[in-house]
N, C-alpha and C positions, 0 to 999 in steps of 0.2 A: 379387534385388531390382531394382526397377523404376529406372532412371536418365532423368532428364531433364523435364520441366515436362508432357507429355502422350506416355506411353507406350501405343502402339499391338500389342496384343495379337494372331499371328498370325491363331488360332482365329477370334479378333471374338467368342470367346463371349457368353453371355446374362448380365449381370451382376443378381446377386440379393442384395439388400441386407438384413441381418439371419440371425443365424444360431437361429433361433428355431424350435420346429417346421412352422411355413409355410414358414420358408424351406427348411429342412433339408429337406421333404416336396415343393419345387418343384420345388431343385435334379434330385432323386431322381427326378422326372419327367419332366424336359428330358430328362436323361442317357438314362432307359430310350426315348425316342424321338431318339438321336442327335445329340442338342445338347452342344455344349461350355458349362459353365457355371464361375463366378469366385463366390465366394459371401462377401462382405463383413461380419465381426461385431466390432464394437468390442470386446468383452470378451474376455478375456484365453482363451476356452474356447468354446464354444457352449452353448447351453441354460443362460446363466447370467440369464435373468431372468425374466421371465411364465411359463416352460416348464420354470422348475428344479423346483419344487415345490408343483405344483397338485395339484387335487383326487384325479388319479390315474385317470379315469373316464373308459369310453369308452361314451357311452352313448345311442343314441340315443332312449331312451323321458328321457331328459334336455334334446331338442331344441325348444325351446319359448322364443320370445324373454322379455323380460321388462316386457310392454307390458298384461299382465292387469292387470284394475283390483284385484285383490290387491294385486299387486306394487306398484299406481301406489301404492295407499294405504301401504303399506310403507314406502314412498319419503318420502312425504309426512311420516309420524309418525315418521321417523327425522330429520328437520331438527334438528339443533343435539344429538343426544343421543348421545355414543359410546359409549352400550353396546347400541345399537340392531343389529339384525340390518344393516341397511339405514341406513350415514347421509350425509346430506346437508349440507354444509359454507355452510352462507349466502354468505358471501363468493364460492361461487363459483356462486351463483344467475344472475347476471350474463351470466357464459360460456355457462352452458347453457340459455340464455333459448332460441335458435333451435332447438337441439340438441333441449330438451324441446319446441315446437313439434310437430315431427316423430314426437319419442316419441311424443305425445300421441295426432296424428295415424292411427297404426301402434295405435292402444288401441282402434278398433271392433272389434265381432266378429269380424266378414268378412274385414278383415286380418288381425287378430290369428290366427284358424285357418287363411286364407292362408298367412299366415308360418309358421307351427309343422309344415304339409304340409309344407313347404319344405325345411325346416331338416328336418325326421324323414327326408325322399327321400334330402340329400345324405349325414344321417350315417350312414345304413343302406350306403349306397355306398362312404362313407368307412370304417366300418368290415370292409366284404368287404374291402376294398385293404388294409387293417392286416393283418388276418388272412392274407391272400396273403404279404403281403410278411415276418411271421413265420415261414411253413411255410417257405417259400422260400429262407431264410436261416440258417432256427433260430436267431431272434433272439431275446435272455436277457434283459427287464426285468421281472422278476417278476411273470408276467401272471397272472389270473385268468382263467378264462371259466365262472364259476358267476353270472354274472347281477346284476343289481341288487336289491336289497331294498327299496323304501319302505314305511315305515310312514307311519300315521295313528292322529292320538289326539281326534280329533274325525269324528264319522259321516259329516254331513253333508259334510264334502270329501273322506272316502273314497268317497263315493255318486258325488262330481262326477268323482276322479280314475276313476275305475271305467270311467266314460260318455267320460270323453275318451281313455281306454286304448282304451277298445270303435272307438271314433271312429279313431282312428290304426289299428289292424287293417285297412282299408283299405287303407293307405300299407304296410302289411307288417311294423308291429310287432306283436310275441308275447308275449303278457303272459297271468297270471294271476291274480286277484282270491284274494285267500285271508282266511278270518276267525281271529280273535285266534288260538285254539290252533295253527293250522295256522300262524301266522306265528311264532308262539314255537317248534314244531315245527323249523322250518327253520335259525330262528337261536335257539336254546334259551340262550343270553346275556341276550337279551331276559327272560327269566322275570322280573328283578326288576323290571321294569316294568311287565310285562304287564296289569293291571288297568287302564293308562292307555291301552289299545292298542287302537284299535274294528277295525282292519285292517290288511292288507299289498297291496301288489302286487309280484310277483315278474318282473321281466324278463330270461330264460333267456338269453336273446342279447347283452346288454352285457356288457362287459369291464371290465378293470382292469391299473390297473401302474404301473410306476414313468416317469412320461413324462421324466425326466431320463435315464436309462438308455436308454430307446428311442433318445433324442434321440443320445446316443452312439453306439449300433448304427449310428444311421443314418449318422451322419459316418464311421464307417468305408466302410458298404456305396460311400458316394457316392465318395469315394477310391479303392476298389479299385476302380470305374468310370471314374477318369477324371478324374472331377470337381477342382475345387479350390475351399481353402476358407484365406481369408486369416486371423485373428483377429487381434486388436489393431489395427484398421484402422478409425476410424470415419470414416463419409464426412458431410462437410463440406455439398455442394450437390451439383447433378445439373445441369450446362450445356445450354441448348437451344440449335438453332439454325431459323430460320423452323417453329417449333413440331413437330422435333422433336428426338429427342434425343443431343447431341454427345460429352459426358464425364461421366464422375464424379469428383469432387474429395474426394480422401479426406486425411486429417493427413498422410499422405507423397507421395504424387505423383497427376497427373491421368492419369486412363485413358481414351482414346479408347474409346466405347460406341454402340452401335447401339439397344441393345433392355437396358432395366431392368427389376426387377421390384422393386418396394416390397416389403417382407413385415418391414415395422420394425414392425409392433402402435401401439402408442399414438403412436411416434412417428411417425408416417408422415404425420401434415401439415406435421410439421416441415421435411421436405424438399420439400413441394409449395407451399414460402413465393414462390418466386421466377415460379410460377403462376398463373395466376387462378381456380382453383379450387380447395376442398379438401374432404375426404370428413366426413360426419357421421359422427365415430368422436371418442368420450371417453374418458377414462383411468378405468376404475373399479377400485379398489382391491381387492383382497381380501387375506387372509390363511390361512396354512395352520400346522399342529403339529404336529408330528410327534416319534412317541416310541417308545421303545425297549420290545419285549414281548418279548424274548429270556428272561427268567426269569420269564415267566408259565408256567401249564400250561395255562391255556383265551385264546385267544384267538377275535373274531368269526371265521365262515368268511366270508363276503362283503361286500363292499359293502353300505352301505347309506343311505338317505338319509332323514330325519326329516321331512315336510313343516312339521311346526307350527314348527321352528327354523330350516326353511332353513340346512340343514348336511350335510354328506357325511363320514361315515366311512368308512373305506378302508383295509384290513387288505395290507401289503405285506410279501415277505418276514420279518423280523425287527423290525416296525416295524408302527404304528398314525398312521394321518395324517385329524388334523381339519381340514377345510376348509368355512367360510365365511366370510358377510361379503362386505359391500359398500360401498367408502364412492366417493361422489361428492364429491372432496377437490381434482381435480386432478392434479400429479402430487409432491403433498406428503408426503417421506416418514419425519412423525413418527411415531413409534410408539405407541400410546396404552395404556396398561395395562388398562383397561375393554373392550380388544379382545380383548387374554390373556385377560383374565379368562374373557369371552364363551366362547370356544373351550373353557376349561377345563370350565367350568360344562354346556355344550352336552354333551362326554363325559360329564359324572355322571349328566345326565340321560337320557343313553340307556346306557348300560353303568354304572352306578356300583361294580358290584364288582371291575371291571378300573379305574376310576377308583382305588378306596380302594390295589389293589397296586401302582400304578404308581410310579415316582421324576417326581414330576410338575417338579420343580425342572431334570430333565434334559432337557426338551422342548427340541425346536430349531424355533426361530419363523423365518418366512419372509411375506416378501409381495411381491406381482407386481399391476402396472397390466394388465388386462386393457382391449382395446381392444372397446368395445362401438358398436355401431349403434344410430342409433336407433329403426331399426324391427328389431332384432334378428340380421340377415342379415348374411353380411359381404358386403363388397366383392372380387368376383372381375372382374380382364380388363382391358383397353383403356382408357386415360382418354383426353384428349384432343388430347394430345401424342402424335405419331406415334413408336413404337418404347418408352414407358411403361406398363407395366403396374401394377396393383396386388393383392394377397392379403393381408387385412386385416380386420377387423373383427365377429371371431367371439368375440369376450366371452369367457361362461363358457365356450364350446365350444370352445376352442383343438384340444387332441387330437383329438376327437369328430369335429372336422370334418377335421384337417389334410389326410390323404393324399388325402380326394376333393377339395377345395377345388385342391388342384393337379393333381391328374390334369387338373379342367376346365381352368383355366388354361395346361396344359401345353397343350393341342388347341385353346386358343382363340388362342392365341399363334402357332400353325403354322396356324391354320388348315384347324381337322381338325374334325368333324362331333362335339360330344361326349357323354360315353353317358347323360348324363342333362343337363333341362333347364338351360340356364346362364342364361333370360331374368331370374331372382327375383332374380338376384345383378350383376348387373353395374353396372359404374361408371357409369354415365350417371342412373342414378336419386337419385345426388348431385347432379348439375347445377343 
């Protein structure tokens, strides 16, 4: 334990704040290029919040901000309704008066496919670096690699996802168009639905798993590296001195520090209070369910995503996890039963005869502030404080994007050429 009012750490490691998968995935990346790192998580564990029990999904034909004028309108007709896919909390119309500005802004075409290249380059890269880093380790979190499923139950935006599938084959996603039978085919679950079902598209290359369990592989590998990793540590303020950075002030002692890295998720403006600047990143709420198929006999084989519900099923070891929802609430964490419900409802309508065998009374509900942009990108690099970093603000992508979001940030921090572009992401486009 650390004695005295600002303790001076030999190494002068890189101190990385948040034990979340950004951070877990920095640390992981300093270390493999010979950095000493200190890795700060208030919670009594790592992976205990945004990253304990999400969707489960590594995906990048999932990489797409949420700035289509679908989604805006989604947004819009979700105001004041909790049993909306998408809801909007009046009260806190207010705060996200600039925030939506920006969303807004990020809603033309031009951007919007801007941004969705962007985001498909990093998590195509992010997910070779998962994959790497599984072989490599023979790392056990229940993964998949049978691909993604979406359905459509309406033509017309099976015709539209089709053309923007076709459209990202570009960028190097692999995808296949398949109609009702061949989608029933694949996932033969589906059958009691099937009459609702105009299509599929199948994406062979995205993954799955349990990202709390990753999250632990990983704090081992970073340990047997070197690394270290504090918990029950929450930090307080980050000291400047002629703008740049001096210490961190955590609930038990201060540490003299060189070089920080944010990777707090939603909270990450919270620490940049003593600044004059802070990042366009909201708290957006989701929820996930997760339940027990251990005495079923048919369960789904893969992933799959529903477009008309905006919802992800995700078949995990012994377990079925429904994930969606979105509330722009803040960081309010009432629980609303019209949200269960949602969730509940959302499985009958896509599986209902693994709905009817289920003990649905034994679901374990879970929710996580996903830190979103508002033009969808997160925040990778340099702010404006010399020796601050920041890795933040990747929404629903948290996973998808983690290990590349830090590979870049590992080499922009050393100062190393990195292997894909960093210009889409960086901090300065808050300014």
């Amino acid at each position: 334990m650390w004695k005295g009012t600002a303790a001076t750490l030999k190494e002068n490691p890189i101190i990385i704040i948040g034990g979340g998968l950004q951070g877990l995935a920095t640390a992981n990346a300093l270390l493999d290029r010979g950095e000493q790192v200190l890795l700060l998580e208030r919670n009594s564990e790592v992976a205990k919040e945004t990253s304990f029990a999400n969707a489960g999904m590594l995906a990048p034909s999932h990489a797409h901000p949420w700035n289509s004028m679908s989604d805006i309108w989604n947004i819009i007709s979700g105001i004041g309704k909790k049993d909306s896919p998408m809801l909007l909390k009046v009260t806190e119309l207010p705060s996200l008066f600039f925030w939506g500005l920006r969303f807004l802004r990020n809603s033309s075409k031009a951007k919007y496919l801007s941004n969705t290249d962007n985001l498909c380059k990093l998590a195509q890269h992010s997910l070779d670096l998962t994959k790497k880093l599984r072989e490599d380790y023979d790392l056990k979190y229940d993964h998949s690699s049978l691909g993604t499923l979406k359905i459509f139950r309406d033509e017309s935006k099976f015709e539209k996802a089709s053309k923007e599938a076709e459209r990202l084959s570009d960028q190097g996603l692999t995808f296949k168009s398949l109609g009702r039978e061949e989608t029933v085919n694949l996932e033969p679950l589906l059958g009691d639905i099937s009459n609702q079902i105009s299509g599929g598209i199948i994406f062979p290359n995205d993954e799955a798993g349990d990202a709390y369990k990753f999250c632990k592989e990983l704090e081992k590998i970073i340990r047997e590296k070197g690394g270290r990793i504090h918990v029950n540590t929450e930090v307080k303020r980050i000291h400047f001195n002629k703008k740049k950075v001096n210490s961190v002030v955590t609930d038990r002692v201060e540490i003299k520090a060189s070089r920080v890295v944010l990777s707090s998720g939603s909270w990450t403006n919270n620490l940049l209070k003593n600044t004059k600047f802070k990042l366009s990143v909201k708290p957006v709420k989701g929820y996930s369910l997760t339940l027990d198929t251990s005495m079923l006999n048919d369960v789904p084989r893969m992933p799959l995503i529903d477009e008309s519900i905006h919802t992800a099923i995700t078949p995990l070891s012994y377990s079925l996890r429904v994930a969606g929802t979105a509330e722009f609430v803040g960081f309010n964490e009432e629980i609303h039963q019209k949200r269960i419900d949602y969730l509940y409802r959302t499985l009958e309508n896509v599986y209902p005869s693994i709905c009817a065998n289920l003990d649905l009374d034994q679901g374990s509900l879970w929710y996580g502030f996903r830190p979103m942009s508002a033009d969808g990108k997160p925040y990778i690099g340099a702010t404006k404080i010399e020796g601050l970093f920041v890795n933040t603000g990747h929404g629903h992508l948290g996973w998808t994007l983690a290990m590349g979001s830090a590979d870049l940030l590992a080499d922009m921090i050393l100062n190393k050429e990195t292997k894909i572009g960093s210009e889409p992401f960086l901090v300065s486009r808050s300014f």
